[in-house]
Kinemage of the C-alpha trace (Angstrom):
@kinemage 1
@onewidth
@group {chain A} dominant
@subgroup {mainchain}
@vectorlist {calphas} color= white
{ca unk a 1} P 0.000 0.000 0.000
{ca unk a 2} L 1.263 3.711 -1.011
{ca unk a 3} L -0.934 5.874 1.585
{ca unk a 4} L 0.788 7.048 4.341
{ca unk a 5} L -3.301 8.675 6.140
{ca unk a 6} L -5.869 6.879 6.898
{ca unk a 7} L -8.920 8.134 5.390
{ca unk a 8} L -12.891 6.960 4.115
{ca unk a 9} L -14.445 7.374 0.530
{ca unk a 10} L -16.309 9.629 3.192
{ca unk a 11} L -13.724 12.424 4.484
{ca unk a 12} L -12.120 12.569 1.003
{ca unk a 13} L -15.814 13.449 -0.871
{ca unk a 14} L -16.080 16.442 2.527
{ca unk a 15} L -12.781 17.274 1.431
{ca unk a 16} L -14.929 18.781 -1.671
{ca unk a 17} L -17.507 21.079 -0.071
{ca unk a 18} L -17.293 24.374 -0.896
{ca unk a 19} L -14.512 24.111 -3.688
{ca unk a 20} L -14.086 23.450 -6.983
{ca unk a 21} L -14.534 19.836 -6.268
{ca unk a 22} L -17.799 20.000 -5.388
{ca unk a 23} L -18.873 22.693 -7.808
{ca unk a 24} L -18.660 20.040 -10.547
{ca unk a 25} L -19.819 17.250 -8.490
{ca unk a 26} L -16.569 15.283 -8.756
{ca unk a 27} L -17.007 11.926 -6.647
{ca unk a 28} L -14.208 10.044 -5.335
{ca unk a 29} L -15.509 6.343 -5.426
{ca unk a 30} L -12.778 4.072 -4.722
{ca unk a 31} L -9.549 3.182 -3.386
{ca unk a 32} L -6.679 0.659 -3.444
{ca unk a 33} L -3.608 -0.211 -2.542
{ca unk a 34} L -2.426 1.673 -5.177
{ca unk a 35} L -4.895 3.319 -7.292
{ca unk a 36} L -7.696 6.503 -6.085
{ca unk a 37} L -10.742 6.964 -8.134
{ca unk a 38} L -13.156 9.579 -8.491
{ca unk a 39} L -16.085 10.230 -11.083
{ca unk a 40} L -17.274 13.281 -12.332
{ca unk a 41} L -20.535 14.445 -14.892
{ca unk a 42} L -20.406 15.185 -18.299
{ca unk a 43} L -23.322 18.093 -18.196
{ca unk a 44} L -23.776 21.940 -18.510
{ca unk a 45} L -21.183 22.496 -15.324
{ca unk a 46} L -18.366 20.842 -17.410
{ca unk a 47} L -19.348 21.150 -21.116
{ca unk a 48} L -17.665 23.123 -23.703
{ca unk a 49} L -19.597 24.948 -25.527
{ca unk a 50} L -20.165 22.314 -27.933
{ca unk a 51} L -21.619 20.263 -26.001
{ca unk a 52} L -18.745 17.839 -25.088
{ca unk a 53} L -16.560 17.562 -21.975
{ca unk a 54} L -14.186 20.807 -21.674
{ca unk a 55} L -10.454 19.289 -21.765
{ca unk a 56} L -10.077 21.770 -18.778
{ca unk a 57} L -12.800 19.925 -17.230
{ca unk a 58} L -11.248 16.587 -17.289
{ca unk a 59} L -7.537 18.612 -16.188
{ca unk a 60} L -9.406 19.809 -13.314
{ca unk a 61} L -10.443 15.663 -12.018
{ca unk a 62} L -6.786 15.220 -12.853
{ca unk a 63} L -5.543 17.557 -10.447
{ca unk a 64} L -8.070 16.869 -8.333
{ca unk a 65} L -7.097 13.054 -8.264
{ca unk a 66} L -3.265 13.612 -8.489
{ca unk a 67} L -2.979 16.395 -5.338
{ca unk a 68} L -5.204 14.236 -3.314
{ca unk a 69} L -3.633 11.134 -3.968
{ca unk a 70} L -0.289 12.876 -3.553
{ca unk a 71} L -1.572 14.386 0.035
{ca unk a 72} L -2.650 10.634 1.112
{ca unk a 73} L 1.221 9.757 0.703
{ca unk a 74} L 2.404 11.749 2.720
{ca unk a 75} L 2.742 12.585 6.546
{ca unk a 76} L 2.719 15.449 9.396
{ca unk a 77} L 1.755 18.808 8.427
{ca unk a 78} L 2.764 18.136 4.856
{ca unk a 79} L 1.012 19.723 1.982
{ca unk a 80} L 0.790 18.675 -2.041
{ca unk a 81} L 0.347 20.918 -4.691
{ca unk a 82} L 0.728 20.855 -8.648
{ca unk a 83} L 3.550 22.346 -10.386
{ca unk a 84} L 2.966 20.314 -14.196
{ca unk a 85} L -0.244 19.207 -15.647
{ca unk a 86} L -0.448 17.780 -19.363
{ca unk a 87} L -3.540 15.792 -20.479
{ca unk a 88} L -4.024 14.253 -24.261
{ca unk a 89} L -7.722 14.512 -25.307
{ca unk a 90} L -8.462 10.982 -27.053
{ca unk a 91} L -11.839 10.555 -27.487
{ca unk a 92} L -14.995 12.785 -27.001
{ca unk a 93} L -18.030 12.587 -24.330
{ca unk a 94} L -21.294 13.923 -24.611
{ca unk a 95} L -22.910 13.015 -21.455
{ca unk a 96} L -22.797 10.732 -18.591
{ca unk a 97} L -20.060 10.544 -15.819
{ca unk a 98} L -16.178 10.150 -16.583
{ca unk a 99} L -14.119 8.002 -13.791
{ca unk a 100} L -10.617 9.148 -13.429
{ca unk a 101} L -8.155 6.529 -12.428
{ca unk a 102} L -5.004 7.987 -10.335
{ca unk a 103} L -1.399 5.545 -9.946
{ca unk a 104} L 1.707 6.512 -8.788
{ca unk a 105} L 4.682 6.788 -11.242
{ca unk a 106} L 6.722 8.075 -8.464
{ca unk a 107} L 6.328 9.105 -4.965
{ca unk a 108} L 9.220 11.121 -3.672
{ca unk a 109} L 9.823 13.351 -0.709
{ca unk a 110} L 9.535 16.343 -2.617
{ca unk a 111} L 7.769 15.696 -6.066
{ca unk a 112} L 5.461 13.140 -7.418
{ca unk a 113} L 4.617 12.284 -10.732
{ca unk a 114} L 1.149 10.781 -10.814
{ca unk a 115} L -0.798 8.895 -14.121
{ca unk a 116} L -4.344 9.915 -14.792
{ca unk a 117} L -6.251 8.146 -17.109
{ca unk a 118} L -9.983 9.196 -17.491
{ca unk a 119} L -12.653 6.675 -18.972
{ca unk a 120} L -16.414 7.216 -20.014
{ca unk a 121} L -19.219 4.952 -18.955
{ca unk a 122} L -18.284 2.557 -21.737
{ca unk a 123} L -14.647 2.197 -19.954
{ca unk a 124} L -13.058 3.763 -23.214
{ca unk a 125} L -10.152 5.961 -22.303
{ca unk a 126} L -10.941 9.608 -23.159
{ca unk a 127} L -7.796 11.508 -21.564
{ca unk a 128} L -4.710 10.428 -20.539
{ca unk a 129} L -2.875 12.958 -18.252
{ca unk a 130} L 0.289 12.913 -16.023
{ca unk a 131} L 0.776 15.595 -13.186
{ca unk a 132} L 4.069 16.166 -11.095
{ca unk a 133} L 3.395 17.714 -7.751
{ca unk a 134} L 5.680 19.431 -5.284
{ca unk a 135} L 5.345 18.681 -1.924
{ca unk a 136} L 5.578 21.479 0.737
């Protein structure tokens, strides 16, 4: 197992309130040994206006997936925050809810690199991102 906190499915989705989190309903809704997971809806809040998911959108449950999952390995009154984010927009979605899937590439004592792959309901990958955090 990576995490260095204990924490529920529960205090990570609090973790959202108020924030840009929970603005766009991002959901975290599993985690492993290795792996966090969070969803997040393709509607109005996180459309382009074409009607398809905003790339920033799905850079935003990136982030979202890579800081957290950067915060849970670490200890004490450490903090994570992003210093790269890159994502390659793969294939288009319309509606539904995307699930972002967060590993560790590397988990240092001051920077991270994190994988982010997002999927749509039909568990085709849509984005494929990679964030390095810093942590402080």
């Amino acid at each position: 197992m990576i995490w260095k906190r204990a924490v529920t499915l529960e205090a990570l989705n609090s973790m959202g309130e108020g924030n840009m989190v929970g603005l766009l309903d991002i959901r975290f809704e599993r985690i492993t040994d290795d792996a966090l997971e969070a969803t997040m809806p393709v509607d109005n809040r996180t459309h382009q206006p074409f009607g398809l998911l905003h790339g920033g959108a799905s850079v935003v449950l990136a982030e979202t997936l890579g800081s957290v999952a950067g915060y849970l390995c670490t200890e004490g009154e450490h903090k994570v925050v992003g210093v790269e984010v890159n994502a390659n927009h793969i294939r288009s979605v319309k509606t539904g809810r995307v699930r972002g899937v967060c590993r560790a590439l590397h988990t240092g004592a001051r920077h991270q690199v994190w994988q982010i792959d997002i999927f749509d309901e039909q568990d085709r990958l849509c984005c494929s991102s990679r964030l390095t955090t810093a942590v402080v």
